[in-house]
C-alpha positions in Angstrom: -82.3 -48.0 -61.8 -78.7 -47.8 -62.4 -76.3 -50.2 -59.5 -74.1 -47.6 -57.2 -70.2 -49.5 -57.8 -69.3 -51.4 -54.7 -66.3 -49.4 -54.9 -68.8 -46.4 -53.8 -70.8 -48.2 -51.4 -67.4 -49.0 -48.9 -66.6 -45.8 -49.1 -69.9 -44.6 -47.7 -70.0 -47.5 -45.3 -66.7 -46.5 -43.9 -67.5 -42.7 -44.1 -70.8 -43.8 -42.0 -68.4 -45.9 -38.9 -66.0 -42.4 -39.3 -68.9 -40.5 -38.1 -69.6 -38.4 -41.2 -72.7 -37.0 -42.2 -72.9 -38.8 -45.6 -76.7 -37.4 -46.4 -75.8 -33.9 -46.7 -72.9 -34.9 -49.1 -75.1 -36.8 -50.9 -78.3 -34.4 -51.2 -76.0 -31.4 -51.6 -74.1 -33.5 -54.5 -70.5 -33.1 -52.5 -70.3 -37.0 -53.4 -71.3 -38.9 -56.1 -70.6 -42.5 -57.7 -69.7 -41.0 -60.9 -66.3 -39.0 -59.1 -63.0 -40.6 -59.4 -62.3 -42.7 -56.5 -59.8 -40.3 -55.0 -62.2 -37.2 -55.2 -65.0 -39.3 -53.1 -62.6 -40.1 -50.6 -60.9 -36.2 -50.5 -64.3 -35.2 -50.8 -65.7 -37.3 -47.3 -62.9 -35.8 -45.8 -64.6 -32.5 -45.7 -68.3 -33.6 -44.6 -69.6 -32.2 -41.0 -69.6 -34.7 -38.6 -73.1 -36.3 -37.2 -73.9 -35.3 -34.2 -74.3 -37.5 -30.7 -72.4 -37.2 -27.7 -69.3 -39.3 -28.3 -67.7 -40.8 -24.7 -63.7 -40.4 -24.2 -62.2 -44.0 -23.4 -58.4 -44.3 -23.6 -56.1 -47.1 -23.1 -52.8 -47.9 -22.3 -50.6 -48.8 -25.2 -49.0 -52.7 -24.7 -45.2 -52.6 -24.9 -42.7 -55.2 -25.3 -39.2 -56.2 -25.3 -37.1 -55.1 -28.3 -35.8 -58.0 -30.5 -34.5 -58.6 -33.8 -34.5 -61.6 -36.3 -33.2 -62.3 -39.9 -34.7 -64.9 -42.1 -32.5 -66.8 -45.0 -35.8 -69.1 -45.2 -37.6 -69.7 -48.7 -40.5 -71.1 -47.1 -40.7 -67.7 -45.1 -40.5 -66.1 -48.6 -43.1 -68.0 -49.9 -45.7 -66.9 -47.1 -45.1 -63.2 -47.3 -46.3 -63.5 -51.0 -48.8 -65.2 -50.1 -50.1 -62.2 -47.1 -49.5 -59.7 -49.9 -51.1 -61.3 -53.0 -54.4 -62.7 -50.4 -55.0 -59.1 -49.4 -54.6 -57.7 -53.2 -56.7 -60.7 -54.3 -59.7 -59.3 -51.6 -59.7 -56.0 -52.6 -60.2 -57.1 -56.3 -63.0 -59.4 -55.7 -64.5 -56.4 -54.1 -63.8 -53.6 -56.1 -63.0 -55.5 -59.0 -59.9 -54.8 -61.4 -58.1 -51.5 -61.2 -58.8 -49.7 -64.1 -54.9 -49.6 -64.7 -54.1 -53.3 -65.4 -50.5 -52.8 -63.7 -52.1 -50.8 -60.7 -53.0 -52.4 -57.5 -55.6 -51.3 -54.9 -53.3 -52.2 -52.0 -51.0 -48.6 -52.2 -54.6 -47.1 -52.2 -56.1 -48.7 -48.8 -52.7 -49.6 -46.8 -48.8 -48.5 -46.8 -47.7 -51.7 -47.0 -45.5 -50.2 -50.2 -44.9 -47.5 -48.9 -43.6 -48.2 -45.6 -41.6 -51.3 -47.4 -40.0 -48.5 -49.4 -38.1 -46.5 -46.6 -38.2 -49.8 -44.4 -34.3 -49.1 -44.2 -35.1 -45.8 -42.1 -37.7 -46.5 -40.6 -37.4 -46.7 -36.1 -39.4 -47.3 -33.4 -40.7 -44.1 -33.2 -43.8 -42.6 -33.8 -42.3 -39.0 -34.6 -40.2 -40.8 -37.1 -43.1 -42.6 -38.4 -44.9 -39.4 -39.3 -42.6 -37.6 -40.5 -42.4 -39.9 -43.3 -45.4 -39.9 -43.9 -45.6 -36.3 -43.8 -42.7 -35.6 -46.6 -44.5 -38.0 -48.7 -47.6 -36.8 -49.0 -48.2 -38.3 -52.9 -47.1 -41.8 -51.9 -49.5 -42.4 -48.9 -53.0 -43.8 -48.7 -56.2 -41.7 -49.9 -57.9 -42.4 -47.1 -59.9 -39.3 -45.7 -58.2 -39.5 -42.1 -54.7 -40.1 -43.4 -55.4 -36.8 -45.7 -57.1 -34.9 -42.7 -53.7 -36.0 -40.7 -51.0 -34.4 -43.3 -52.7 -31.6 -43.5 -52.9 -31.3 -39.5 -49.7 -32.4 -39.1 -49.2 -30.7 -35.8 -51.8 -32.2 -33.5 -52.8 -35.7 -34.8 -54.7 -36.0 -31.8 -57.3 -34.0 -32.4 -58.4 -36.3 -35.3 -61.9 -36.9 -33.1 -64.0 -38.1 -32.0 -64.2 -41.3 -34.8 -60.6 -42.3 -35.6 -61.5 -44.8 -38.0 -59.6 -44.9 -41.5 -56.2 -43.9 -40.4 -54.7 -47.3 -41.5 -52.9 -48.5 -38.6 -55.0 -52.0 -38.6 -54.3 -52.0 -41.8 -50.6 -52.0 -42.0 -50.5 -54.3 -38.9 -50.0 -57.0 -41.0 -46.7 -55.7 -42.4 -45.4 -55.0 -39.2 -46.0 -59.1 -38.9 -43.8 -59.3 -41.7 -41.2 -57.0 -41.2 -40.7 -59.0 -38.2 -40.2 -62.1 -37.7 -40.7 -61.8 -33.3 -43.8 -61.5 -32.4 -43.3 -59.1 -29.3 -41.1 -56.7 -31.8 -44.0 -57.2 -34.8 -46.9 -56.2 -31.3 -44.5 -53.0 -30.7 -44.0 -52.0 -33.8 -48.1 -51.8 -34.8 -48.6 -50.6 -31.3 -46.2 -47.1 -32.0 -47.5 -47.0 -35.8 -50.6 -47.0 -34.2 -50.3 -44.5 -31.6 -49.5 -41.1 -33.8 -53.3 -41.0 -34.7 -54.8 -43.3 -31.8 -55.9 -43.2 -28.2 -57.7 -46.3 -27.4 -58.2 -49.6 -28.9 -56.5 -49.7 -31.9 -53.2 -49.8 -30.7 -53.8 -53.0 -29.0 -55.8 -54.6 -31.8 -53.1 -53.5 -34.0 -50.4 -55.5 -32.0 -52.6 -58.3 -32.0 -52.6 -58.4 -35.7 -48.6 -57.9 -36.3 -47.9 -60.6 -33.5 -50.1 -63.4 -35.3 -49.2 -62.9 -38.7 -45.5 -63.0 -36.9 -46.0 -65.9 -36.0 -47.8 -67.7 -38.3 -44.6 -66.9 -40.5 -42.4 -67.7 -37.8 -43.2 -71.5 -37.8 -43.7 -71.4 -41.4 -45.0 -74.3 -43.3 -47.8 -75.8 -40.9 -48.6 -72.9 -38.1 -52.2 -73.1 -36.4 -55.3 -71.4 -38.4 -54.5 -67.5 -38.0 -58.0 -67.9 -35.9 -56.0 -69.8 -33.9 -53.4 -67.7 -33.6 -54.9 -64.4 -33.5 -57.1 -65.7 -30.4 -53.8 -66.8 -28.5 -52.1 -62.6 -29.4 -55.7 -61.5 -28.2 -54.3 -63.7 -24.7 -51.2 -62.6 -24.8 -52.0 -58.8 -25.0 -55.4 -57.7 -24.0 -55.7 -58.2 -19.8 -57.7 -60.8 -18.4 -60.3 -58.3 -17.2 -60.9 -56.6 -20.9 -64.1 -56.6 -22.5 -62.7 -58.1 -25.8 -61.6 -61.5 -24.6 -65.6 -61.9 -23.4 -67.2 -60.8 -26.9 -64.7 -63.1 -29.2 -65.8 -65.9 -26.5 -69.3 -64.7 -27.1 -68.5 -65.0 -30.8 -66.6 -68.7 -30.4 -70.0 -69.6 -28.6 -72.5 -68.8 -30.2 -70.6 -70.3 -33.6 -70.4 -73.9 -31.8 -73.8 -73.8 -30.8 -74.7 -73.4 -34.8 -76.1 -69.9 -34.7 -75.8 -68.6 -38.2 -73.1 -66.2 -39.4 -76.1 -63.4 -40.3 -77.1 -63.8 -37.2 -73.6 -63.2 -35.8 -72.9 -59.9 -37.5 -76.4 -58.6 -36.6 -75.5 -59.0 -32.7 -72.0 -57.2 -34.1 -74.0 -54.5 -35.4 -76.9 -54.0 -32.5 -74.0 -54.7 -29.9 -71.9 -51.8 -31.5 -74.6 -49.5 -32.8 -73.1 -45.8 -32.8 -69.8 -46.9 -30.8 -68.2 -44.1 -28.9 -64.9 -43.0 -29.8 -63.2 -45.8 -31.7 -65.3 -48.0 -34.4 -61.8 -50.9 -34.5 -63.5 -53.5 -32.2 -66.8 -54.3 -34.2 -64.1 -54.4 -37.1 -62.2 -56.6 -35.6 -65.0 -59.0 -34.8 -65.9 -59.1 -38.1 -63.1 -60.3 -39.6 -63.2 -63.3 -36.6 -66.8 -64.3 -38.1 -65.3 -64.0 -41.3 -62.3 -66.7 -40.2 -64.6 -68.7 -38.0 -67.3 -69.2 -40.5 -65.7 -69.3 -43.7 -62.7 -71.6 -42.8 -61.0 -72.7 -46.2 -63.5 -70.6 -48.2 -61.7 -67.4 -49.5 -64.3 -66.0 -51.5 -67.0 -66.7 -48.4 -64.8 -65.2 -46.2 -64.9 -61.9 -48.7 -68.6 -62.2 -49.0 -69.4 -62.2 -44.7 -66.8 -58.9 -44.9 -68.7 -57.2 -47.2 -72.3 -58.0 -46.3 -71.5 -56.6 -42.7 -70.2 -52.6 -43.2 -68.0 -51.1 -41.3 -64.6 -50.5 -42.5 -65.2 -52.7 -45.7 -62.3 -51.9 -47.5 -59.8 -52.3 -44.4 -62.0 -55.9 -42.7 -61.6 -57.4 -46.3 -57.7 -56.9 -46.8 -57.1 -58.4 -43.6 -59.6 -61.4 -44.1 -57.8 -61.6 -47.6 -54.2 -61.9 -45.5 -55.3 -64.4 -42.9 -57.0 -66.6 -45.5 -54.1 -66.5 -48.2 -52.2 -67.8 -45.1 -54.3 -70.0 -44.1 -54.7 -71.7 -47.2 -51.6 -71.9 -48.9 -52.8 -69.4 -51.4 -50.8 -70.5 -54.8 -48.8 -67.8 -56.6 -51.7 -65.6 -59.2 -50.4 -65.6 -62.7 -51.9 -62.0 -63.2 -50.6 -60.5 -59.9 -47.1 -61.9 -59.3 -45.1 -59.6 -62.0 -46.2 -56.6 -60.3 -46.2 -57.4 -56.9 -42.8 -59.3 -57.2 -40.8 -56.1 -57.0 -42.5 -55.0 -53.6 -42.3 -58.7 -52.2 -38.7 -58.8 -53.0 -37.4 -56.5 -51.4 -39.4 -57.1 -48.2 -37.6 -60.5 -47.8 -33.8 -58.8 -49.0 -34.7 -56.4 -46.4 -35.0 -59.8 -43.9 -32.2 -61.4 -44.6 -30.2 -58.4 -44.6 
């Protein structure tokens, strides 16, 4: 029996956490692993949704002071590379090489390109934000929500009940290096977050931004990005939230030497059909990924992918907290064509 491509597998995984009904696309032949990659992922766009009742939850969005910061630092340089050739680097060693040898799968699964691209226009406003991505339909990510959301321009709320996909975890990382304060990096996820999302997302996106923020910020020896993304969970979850008690769970149970199977089974019976938003089981994920990897990149990878969820989405951001975390040396094969988006990123910096 032929192997499905693992490129096929994440997309039904993530189709699954959306809520989709992936067996009638797959016994009425609507997806198949021998489509291009873009026509599975327009195609899952148009699958009914399983059916169970889904329960509203919506939180406030965190906000922040507004600040601004320039960088002339090579060092600084250096480790935004390093965030965009660790997540590129993941994504390879689970998809493998794109077919194109000068395409990357990062355009694909994040805007990190995209949004560097009109960086110079781009303000803290979500309106702004999707209108942007609304006149450039052709440049933005395939993912089915992102497609749903240009289509339904209008009312991106009604992207319901299972908001997974939309990308805003995703591009939280850039937000992190767009800026170099970590309360402006927090904002700036938390409003690119909020055109599609009502709930948690928003927050976990700030966390993101904020850590990788600052684990540039005191560039060349910050703390693990465990380390710091623990302290952003601190600084912007409440003391009361549920979140801060299931990543102590996690820290826990890893120092009493429970295995990191065992660890993303409780993840997976702990979040089994999660109402409305599918972030926080991703989330945790990636933390088992940094907690019991450590150093270990491909490790790391391996834990993203053997747990589901939002494969494609946990493993860029385990592939950006481990490039930073391990120095992650410059990739012979990937440098030429990600020079020209790093480039500007840093002469958009220091301008």
């Amino acid at each position: 029996m032929q192997r499905l491509p693992l490129w096929y597998i994440a997309a039904l995984q993530q189709a699954w956490a959306e809520g989709r009904d992936i067996r009638y696309g797959i016994i009425r032949h609507k997806i198949e692993p021998s489509m291009a990659f873009p026509d599975v992922f327009q195609q899952i766009t148009r699958l009914p949704w399983r059916y169970w009742t889904v329960e509203n939850r919506r939180d406030a969005g965190i906000g922040a002071t507004y600040q601004h910061r320039m960088t002339q630092s090579p060092v600084v340089a250096q480790r935004i590379g390093q965030v965009w050739m660790g997540a590129e680097k993941a994504l390879r060693l689970l998809w493998g090489t794109p077919v194109d040898p000068q395409a990357l799968w990062l355009p694909l699964v994040a805007h990190w390109e995209f949004y560097r691209s009109h960086a110079r226009v781009l303000s803290l406003d979500d309106q702004a934000l999707h209108q942007i991505v609304a006149e450039n339909p052709h440049q933005c990510q395939r993912s089915r929500a992102e497609q749903w959301l240009l289509i339904h321009h209008w009312d991106p709320q009604i992207w319901y009940p299972f908001h997974e996909g939309t990308g805003a975890m995703r591009r939280a990382p850039f937000w992190g290096m767009c800026s170099l304060v970590p309360s402006q990096a927090a904002q700036m996820a938390d409003i690119d977050a909020s055109w599609a999302y009502l709930a948690q997302a928003r927050a976990i996106s700030a966390i993101i931004a904020g850590a990788v923020s600052q684990a540039l910020l005191i560039s060349p020896e910050p703390p693990s990005m465990l380390i710091l993304l623990l302290h952003s969970i601190h600084r912007v979850m409440p003391r009361s939230h549920f979140l801060r008690d299931l990543v102590a769970t996690l820290w826990k149970r890893e120092r009493a030497g429970i295995p990191g199977e065992e660890a993303l089974r409780w993840v997976a019976s702990t979040f089994h059909y999660y109402p409305w938003d599918h972030c926080i089981p991703n989330f945790l994920v990636v933390l088992i990924a940094l907690f019991y990897a450590r150093n270990d990149f491909q490790a790391a990878i391996g834990i993203v992918r053997t747990a589901g969820w939002d494969v494609p989405g946990n493993t860029l951001l385990t592939g950006a907290f481990m490039a930073l975390d391990t120095s992650m040396p410059p990739d012979a094969s990937l440098e030429p064509i990600l020079s020209s988006a790093i480039e500007s990123m840093v002469r958009h910096l220091r301008s």
